[in-house]
PDBQT receptor file of N, H, CA, C and O in Angstrom, charges set to zero:
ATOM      1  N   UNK A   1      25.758 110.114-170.512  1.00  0.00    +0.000 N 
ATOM      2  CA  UNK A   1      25.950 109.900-171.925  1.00  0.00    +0.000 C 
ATOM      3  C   UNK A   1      25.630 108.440-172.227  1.00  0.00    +0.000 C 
ATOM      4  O   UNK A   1      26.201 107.494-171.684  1.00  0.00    +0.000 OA
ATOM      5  N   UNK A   2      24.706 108.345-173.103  1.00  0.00    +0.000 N 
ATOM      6  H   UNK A   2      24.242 109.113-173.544  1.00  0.00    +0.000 HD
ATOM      7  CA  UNK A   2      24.317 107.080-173.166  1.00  0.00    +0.000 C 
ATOM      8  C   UNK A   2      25.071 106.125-174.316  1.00  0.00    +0.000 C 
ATOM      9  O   UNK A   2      24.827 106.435-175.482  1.00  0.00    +0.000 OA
ATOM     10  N   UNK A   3      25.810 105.186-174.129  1.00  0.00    +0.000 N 
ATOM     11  H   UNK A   3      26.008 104.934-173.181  1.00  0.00    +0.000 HD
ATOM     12  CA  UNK A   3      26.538 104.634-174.975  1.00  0.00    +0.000 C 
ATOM     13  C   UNK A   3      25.421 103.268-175.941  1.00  0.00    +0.000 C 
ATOM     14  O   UNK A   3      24.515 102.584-175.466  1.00  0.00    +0.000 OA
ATOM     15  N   UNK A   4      26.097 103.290-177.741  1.00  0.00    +0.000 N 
ATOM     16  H   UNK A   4      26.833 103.846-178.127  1.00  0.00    +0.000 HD
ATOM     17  CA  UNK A   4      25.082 102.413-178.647  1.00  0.00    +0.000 C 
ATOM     18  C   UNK A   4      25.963 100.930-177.801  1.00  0.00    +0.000 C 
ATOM     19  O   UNK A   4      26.904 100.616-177.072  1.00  0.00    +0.000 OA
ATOM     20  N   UNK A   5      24.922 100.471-178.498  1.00  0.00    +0.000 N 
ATOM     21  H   UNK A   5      24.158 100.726-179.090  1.00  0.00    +0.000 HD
ATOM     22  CA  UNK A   5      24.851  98.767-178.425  1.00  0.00    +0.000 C 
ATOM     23  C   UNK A   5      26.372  98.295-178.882  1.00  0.00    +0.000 C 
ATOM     24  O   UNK A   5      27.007  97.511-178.177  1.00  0.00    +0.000 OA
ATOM     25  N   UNK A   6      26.945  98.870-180.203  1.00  0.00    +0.000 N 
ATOM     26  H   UNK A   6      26.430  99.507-180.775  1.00  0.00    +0.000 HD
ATOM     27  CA  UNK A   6      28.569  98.358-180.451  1.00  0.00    +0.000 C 
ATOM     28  C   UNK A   6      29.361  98.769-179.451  1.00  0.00    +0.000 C 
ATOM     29  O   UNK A   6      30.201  97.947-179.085  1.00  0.00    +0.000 OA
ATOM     30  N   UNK A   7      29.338  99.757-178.931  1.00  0.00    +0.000 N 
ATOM     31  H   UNK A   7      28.656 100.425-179.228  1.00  0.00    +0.000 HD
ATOM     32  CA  UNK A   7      30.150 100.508-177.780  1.00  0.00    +0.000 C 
ATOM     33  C   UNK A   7      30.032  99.393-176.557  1.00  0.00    +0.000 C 
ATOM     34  O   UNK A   7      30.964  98.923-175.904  1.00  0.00    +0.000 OA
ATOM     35  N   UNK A   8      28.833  99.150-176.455  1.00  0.00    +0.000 N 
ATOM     36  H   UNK A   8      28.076  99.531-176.985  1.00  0.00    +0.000 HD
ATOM     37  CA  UNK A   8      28.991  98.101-174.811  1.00  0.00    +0.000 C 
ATOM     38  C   UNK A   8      29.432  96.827-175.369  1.00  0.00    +0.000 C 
ATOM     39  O   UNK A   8      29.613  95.897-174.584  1.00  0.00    +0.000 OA
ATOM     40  N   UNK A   9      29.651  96.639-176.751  1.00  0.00    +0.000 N 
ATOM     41  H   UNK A   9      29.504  97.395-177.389  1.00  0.00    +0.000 HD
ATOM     42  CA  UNK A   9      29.732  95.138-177.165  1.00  0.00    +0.000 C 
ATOM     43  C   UNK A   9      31.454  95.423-176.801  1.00  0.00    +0.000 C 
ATOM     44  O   UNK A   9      31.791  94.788-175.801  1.00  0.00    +0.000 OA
ATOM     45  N   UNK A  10      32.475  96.169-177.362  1.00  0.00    +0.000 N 
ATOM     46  H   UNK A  10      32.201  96.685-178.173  1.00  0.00    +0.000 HD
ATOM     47  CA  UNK A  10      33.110  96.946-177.491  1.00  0.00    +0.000 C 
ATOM     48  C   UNK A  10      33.985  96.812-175.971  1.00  0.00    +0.000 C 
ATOM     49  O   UNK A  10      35.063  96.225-175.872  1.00  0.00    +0.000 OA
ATOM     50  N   UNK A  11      33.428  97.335-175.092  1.00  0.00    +0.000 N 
ATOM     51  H   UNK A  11      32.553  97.811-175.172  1.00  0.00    +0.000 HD
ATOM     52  CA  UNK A  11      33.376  97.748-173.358  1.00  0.00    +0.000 C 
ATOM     53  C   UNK A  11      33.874  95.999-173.128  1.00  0.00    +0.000 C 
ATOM     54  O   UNK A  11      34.971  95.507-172.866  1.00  0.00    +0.000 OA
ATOM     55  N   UNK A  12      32.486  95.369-173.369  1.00  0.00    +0.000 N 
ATOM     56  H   UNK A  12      31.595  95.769-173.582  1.00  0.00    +0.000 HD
ATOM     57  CA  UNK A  12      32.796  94.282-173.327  1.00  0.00    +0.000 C 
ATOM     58  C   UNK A  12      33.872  93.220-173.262  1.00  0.00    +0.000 C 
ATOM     59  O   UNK A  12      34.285  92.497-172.356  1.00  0.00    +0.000 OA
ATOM     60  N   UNK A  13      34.239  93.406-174.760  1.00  0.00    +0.000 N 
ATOM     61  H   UNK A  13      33.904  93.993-175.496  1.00  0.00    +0.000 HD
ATOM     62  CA  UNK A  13      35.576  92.593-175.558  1.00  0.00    +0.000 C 
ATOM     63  C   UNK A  13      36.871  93.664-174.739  1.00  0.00    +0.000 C 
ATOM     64  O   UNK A  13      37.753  92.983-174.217  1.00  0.00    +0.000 OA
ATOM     65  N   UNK A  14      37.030  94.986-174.608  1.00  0.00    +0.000 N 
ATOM     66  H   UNK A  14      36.313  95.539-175.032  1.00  0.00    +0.000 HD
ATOM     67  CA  UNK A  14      38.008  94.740-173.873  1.00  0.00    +0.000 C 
ATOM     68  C   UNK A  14      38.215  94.871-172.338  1.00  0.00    +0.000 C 
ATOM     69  O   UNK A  14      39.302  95.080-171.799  1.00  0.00    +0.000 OA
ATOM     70  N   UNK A  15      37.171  94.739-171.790  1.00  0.00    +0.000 N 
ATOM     71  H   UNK A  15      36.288  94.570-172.228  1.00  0.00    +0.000 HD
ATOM     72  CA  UNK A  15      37.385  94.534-170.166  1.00  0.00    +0.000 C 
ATOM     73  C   UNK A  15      37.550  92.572-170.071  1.00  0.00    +0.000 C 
ATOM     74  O   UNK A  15      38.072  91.849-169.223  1.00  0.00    +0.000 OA
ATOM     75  N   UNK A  16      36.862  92.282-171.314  1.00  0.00    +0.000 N 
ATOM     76  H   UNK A  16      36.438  92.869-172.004  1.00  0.00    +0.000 HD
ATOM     77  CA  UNK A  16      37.488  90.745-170.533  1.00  0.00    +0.000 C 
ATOM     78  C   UNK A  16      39.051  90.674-170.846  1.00  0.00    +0.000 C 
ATOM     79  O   UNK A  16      39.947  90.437-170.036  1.00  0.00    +0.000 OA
ATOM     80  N   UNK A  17      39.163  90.923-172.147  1.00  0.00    +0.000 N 
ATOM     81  H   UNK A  17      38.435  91.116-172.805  1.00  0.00    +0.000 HD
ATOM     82  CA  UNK A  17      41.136  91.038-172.105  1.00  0.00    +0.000 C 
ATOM     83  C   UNK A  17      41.205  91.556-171.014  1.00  0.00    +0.000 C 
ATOM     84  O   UNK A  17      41.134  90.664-170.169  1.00  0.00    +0.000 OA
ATOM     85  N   UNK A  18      41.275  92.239-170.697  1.00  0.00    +0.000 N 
ATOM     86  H   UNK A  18      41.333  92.964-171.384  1.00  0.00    +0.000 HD
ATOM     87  CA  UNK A  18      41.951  92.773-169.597  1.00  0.00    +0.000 C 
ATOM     88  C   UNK A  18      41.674  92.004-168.433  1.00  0.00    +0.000 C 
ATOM     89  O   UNK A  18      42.689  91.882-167.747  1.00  0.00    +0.000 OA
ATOM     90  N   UNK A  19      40.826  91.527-168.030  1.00  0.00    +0.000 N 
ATOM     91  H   UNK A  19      40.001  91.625-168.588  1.00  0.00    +0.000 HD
ATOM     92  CA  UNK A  19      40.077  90.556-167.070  1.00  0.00    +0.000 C 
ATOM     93  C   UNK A  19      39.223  89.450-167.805  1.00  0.00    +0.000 C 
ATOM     94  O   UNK A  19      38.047  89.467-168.166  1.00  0.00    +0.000 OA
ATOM     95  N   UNK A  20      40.144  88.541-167.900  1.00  0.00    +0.000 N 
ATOM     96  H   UNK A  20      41.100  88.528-167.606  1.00  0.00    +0.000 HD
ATOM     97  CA  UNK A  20      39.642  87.039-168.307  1.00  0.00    +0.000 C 
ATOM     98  C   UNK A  20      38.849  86.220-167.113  1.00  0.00    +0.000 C 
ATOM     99  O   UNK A  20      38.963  86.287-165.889  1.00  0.00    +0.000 OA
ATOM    100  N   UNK A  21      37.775  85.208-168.185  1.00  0.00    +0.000 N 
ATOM    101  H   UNK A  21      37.682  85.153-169.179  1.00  0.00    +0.000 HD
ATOM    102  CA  UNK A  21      37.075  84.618-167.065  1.00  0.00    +0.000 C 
ATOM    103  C   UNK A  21      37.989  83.572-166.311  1.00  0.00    +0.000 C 
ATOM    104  O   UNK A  21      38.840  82.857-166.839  1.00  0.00    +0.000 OA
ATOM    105  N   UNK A  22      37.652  83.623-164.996  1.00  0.00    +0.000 N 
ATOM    106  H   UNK A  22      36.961  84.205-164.567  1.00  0.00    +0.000 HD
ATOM    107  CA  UNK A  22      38.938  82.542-163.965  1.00  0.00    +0.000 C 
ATOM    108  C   UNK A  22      39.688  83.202-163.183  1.00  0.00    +0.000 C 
ATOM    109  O   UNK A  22      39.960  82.721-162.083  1.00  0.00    +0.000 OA
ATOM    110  N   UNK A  23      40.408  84.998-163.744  1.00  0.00    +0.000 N 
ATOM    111  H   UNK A  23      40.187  85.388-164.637  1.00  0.00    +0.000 HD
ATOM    112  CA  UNK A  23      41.319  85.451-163.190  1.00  0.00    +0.000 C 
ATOM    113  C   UNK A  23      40.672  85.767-161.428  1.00  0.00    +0.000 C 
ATOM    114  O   UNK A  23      39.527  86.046-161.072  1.00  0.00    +0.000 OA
ATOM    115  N   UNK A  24      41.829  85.599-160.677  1.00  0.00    +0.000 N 
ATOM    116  H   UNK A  24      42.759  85.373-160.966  1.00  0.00    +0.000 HD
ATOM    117  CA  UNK A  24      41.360  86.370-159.365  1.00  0.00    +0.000 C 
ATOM    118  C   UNK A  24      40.482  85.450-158.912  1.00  0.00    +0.000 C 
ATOM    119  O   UNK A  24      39.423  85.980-158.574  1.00  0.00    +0.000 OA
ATOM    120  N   UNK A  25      40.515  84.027-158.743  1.00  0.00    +0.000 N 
ATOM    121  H   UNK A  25      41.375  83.597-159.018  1.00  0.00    +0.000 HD
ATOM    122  CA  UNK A  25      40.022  83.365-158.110  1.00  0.00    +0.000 C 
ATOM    123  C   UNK A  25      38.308  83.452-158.763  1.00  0.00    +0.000 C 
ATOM    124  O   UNK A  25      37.468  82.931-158.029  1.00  0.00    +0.000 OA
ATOM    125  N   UNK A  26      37.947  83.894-159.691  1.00  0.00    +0.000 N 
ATOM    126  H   UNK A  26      38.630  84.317-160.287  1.00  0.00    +0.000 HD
ATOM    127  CA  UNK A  26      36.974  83.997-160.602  1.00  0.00    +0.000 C 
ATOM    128  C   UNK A  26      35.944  84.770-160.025  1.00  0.00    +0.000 C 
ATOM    129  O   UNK A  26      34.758  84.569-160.287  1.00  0.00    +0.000 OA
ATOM    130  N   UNK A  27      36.367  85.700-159.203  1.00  0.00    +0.000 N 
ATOM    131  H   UNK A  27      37.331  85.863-158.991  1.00  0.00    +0.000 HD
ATOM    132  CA  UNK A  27      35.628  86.651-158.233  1.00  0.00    +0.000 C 
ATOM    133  C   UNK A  27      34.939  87.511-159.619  1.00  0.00    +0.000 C 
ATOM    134  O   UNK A  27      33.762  87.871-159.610  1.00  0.00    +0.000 OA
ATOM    135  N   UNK A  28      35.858  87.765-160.769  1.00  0.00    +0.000 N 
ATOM    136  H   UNK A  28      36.814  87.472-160.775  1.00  0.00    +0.000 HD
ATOM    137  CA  UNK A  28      35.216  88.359-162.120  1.00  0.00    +0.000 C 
ATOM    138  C   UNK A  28      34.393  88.237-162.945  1.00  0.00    +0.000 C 
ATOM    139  O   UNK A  28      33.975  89.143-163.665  1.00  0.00    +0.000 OA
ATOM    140  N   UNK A  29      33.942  86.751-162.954  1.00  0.00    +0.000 N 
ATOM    141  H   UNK A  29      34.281  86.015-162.368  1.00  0.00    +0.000 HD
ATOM    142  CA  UNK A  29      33.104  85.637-163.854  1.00  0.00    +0.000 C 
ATOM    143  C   UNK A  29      31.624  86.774-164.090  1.00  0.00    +0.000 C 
ATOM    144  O   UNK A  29      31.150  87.033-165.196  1.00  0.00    +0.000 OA
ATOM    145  N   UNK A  30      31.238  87.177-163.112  1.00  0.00    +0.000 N 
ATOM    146  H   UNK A  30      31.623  86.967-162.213  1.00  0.00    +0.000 HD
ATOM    147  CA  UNK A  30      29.805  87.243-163.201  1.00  0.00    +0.000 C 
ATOM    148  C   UNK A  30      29.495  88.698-163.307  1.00  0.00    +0.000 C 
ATOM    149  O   UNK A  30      28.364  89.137-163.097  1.00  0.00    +0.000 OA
ATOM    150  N   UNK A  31      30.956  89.757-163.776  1.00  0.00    +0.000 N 
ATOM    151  H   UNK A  31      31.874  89.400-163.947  1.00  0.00    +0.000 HD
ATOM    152  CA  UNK A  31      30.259  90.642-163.983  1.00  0.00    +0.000 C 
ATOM    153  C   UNK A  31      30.364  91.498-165.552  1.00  0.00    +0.000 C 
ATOM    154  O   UNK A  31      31.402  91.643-166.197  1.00  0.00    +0.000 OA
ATOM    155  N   UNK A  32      29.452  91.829-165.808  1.00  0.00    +0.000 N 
ATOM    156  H   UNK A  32      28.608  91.710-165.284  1.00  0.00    +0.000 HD
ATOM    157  CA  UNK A  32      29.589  92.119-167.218  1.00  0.00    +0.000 C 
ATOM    158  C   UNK A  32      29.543  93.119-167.241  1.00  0.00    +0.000 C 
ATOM    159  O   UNK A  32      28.756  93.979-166.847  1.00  0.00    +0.000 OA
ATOM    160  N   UNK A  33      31.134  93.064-168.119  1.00  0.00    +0.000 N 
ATOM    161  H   UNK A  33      31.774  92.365-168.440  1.00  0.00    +0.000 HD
ATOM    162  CA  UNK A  33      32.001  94.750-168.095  1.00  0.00    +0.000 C 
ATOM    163  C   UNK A  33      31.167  95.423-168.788  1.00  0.00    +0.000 C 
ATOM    164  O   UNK A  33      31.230  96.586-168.390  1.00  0.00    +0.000 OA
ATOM    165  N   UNK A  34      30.359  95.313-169.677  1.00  0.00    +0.000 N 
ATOM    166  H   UNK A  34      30.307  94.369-170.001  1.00  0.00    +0.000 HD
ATOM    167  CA  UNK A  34      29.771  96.372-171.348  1.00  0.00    +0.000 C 
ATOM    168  C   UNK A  34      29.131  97.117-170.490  1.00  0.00    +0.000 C 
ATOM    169  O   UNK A  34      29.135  98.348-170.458  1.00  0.00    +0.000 OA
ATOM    170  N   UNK A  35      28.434  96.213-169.608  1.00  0.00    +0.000 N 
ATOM    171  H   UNK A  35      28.431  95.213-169.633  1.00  0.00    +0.000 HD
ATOM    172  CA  UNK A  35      26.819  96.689-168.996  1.00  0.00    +0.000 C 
ATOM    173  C   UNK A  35      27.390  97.895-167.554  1.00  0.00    +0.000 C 
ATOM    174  O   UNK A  35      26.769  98.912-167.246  1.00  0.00    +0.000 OA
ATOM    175  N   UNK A  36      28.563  97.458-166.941  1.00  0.00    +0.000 N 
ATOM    176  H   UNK A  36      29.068  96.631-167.191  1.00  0.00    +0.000 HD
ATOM    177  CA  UNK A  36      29.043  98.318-166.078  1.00  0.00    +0.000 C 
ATOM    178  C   UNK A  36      29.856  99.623-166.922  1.00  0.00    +0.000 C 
ATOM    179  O   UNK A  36      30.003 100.811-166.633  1.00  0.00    +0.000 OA
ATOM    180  N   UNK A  37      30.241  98.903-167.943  1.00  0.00    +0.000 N 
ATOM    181  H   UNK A  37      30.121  97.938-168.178  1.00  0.00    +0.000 HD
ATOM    182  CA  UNK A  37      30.870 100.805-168.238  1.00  0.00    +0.000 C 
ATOM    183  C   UNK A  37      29.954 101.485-168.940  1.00  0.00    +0.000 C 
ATOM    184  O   UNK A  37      30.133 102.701-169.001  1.00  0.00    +0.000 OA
ATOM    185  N   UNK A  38      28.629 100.845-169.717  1.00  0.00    +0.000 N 
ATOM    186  H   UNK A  38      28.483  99.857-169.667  1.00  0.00    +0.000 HD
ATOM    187  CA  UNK A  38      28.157 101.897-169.750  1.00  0.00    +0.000 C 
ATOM    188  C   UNK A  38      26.680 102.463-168.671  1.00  0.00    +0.000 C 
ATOM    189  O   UNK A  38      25.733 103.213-168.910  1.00  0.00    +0.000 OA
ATOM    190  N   UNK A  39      27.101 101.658-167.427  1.00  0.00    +0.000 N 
ATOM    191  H   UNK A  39      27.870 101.050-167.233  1.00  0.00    +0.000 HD
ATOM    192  CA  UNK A  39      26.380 102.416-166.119  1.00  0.00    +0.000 C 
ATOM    193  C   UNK A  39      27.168 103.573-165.594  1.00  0.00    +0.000 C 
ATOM    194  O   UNK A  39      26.755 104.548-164.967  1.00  0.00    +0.000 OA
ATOM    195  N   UNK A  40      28.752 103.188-166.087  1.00  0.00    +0.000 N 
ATOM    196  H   UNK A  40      29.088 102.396-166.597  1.00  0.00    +0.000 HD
ATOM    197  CA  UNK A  40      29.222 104.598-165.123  1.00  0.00    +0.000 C 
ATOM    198  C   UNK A  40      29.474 105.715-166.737  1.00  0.00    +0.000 C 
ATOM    199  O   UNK A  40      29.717 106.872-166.395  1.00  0.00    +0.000 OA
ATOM    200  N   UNK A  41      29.456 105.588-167.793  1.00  0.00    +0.000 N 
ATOM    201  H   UNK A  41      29.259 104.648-168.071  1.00  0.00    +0.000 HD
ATOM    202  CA  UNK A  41      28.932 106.591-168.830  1.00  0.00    +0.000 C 
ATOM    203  C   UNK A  41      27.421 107.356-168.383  1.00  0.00    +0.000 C 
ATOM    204  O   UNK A  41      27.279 108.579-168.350  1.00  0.00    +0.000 OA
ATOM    205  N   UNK A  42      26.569 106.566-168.121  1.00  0.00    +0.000 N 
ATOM    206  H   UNK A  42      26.684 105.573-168.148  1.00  0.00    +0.000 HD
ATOM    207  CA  UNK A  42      25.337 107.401-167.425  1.00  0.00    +0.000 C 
ATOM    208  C   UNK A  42      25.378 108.341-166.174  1.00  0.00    +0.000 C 
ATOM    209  O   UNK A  42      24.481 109.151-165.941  1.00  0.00    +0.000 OA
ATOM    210  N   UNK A  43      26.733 108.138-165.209  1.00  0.00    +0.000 N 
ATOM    211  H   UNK A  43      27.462 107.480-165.399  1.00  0.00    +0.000 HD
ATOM    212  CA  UNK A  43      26.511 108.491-163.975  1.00  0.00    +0.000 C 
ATOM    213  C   UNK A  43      27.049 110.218-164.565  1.00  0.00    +0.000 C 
ATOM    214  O   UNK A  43      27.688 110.314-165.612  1.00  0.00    +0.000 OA
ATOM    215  N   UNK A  44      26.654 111.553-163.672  1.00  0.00    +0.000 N 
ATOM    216  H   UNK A  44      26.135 111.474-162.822  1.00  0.00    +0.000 HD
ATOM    217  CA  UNK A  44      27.117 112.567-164.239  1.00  0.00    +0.000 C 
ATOM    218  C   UNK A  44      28.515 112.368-163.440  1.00  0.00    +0.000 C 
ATOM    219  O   UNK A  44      28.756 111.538-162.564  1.00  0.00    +0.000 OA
ATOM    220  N   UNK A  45      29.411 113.413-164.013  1.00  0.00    +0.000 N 
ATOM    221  H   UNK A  45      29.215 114.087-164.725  1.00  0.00    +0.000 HD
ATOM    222  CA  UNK A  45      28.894 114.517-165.141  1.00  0.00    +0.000 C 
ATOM    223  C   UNK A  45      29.315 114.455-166.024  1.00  0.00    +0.000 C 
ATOM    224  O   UNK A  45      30.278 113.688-165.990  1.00  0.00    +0.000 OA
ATOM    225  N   UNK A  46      29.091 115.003-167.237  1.00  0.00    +0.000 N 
ATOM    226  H   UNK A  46      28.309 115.626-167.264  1.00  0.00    +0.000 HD
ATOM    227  CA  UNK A  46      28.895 114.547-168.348  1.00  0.00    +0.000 C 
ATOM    228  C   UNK A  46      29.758 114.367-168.989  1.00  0.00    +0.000 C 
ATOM    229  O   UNK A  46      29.772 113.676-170.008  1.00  0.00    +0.000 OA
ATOM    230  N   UNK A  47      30.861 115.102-168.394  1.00  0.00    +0.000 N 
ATOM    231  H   UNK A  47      30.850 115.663-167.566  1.00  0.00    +0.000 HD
ATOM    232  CA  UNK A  47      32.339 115.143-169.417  1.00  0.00    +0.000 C 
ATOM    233  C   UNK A  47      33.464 113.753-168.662  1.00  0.00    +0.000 C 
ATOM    234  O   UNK A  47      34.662 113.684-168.934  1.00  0.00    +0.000 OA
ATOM    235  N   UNK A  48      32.646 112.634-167.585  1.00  0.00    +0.000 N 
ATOM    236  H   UNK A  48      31.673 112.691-167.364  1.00  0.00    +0.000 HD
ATOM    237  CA  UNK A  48      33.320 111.729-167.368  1.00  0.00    +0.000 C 
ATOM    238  C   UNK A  48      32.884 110.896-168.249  1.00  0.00    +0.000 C 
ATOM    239  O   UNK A  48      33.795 110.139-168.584  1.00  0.00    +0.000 OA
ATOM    240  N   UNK A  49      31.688 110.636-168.902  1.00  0.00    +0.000 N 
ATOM    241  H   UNK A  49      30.948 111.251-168.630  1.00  0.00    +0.000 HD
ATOM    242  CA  UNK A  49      31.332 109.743-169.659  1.00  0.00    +0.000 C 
ATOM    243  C   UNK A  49      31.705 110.377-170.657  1.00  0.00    +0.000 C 
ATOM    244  O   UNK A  49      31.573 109.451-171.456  1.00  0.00    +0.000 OA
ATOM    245  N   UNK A  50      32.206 111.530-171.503  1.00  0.00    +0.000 N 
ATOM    246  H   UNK A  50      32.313 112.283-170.854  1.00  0.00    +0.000 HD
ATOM    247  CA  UNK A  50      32.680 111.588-172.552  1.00  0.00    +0.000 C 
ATOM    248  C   UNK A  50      34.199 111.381-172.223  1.00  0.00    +0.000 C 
ATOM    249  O   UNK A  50      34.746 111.052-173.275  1.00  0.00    +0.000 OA
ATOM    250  N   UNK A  51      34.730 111.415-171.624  1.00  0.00    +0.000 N 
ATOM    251  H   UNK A  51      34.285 111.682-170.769  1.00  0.00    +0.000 HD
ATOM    252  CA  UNK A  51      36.010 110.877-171.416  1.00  0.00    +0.000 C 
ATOM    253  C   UNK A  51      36.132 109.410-171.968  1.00  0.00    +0.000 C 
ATOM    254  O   UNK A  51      36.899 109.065-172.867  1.00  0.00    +0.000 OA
ATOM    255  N   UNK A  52      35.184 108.536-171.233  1.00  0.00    +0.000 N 
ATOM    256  H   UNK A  52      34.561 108.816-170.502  1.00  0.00    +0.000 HD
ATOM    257  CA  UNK A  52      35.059 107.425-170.730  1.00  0.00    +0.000 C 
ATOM    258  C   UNK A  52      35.062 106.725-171.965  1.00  0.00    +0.000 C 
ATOM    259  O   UNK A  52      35.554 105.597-171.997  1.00  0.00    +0.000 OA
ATOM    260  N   UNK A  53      34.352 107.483-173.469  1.00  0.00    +0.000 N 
ATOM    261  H   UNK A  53      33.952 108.399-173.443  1.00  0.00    +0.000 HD
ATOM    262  CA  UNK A  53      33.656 107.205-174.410  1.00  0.00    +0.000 C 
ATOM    263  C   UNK A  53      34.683 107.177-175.303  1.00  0.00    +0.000 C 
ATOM    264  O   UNK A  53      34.800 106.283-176.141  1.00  0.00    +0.000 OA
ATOM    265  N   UNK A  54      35.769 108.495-175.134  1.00  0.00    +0.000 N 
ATOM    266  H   UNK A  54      35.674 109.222-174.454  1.00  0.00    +0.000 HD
ATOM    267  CA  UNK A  54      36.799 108.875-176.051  1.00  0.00    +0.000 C 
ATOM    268  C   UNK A  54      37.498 107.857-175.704  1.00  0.00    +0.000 C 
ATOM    269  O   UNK A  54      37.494 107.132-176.699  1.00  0.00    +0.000 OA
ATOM    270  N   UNK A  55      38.525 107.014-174.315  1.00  0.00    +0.000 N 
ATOM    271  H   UNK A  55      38.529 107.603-173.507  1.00  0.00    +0.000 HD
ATOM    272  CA  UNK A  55      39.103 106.632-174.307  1.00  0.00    +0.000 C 
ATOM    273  C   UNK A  55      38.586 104.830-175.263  1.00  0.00    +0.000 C 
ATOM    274  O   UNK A  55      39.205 104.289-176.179  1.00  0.00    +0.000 OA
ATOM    275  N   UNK A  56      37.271 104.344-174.566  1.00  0.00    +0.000 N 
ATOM    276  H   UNK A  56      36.768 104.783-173.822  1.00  0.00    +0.000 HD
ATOM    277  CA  UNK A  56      36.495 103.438-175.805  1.00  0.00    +0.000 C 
ATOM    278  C   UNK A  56      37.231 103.290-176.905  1.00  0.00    +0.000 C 
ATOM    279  O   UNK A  56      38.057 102.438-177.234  1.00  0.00    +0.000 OA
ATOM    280  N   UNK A  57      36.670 104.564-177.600  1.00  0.00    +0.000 N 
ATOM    281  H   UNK A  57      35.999 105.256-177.333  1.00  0.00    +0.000 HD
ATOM    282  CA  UNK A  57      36.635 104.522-179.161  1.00  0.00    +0.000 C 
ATOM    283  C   UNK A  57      38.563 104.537-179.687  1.00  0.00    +0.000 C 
ATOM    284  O   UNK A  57      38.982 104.107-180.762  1.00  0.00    +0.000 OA
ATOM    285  N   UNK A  58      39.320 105.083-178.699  1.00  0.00    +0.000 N 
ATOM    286  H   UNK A  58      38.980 105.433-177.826  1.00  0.00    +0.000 HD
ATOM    287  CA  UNK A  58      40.684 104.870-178.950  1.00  0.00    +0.000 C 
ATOM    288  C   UNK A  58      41.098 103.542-179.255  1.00  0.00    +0.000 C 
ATOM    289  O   UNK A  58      41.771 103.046-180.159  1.00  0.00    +0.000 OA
ATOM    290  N   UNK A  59      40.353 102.990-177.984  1.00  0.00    +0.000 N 
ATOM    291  H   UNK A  59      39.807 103.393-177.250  1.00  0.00    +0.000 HD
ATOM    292  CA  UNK A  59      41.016 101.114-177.778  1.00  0.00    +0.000 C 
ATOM    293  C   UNK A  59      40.379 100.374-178.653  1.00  0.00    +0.000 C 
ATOM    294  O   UNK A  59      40.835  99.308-179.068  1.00  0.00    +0.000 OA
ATOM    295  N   UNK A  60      38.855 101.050-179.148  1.00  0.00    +0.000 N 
ATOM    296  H   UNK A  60      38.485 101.916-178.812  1.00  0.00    +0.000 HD
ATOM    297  CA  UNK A  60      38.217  99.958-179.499  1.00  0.00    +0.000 C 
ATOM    298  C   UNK A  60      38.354 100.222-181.351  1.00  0.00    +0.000 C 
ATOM    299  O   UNK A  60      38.236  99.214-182.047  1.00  0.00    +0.000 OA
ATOM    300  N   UNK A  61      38.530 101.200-181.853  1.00  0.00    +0.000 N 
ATOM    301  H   UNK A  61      38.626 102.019-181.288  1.00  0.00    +0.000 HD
ATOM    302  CA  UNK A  61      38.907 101.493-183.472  1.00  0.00    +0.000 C 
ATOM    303  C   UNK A  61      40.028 101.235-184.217  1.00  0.00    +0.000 C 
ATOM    304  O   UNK A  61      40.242 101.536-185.391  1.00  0.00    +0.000 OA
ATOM    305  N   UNK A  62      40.973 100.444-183.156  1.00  0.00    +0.000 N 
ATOM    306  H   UNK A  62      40.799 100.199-182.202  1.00  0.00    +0.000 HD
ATOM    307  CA  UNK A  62      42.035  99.921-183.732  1.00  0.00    +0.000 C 
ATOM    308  C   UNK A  62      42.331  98.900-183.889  1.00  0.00    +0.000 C 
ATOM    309  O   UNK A  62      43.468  98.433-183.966  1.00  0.00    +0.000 OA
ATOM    310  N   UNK A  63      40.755  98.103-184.002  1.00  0.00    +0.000 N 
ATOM    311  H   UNK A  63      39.832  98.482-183.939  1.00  0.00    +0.000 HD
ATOM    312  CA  UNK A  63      40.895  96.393-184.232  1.00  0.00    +0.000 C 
ATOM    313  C   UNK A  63      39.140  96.572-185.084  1.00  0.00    +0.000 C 
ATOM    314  O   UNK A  63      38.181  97.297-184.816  1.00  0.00    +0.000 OA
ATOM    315  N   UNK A  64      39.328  95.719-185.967  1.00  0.00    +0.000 N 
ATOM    316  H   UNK A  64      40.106  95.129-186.185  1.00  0.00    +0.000 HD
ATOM    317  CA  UNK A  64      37.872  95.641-186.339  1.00  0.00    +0.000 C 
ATOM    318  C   UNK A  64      37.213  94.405-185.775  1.00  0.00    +0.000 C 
ATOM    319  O   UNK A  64      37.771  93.317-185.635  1.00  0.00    +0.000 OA
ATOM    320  N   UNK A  65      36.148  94.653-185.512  1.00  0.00    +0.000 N 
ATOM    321  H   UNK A  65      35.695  95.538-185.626  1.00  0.00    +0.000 HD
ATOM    322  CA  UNK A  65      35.150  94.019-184.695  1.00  0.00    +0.000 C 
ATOM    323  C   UNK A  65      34.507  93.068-186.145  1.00  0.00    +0.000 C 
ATOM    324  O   UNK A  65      33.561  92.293-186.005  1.00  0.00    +0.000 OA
TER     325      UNK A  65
């Protein structure tokens, strides 16, 4: 399932809350959450990336961007 451009912006903003740059000895710095969740939205099957998508749009529609 291929996720739009707001969705990874989205992915983004909250995997760094959740993982700020520095945490963990900054082993985190260099990886960019948008671009990894929506690699594992692509991986099958299909109803993990719609999972993946629903839970998104939960976290991410209750703040405006």
């Amino acid at each position: 399932m291929k996720l739009r451009a707001f969705e990874v912006r989205w992915a983004d903003a909250i995997g760094r809350a959740l993982l700020p740059r520095g945490i963990l000895g900054g082993v985190v710095d260099t990886i960019d959450m948008g671009d990894e969740f929506r690699r594992e939205c692509l991986e099958p099957p299909w109803y993990g990336g719609l999972l993946l998508r629903a839970s998104l749009w939960l976290t991410g529609s209750r703040r405006r961007w």
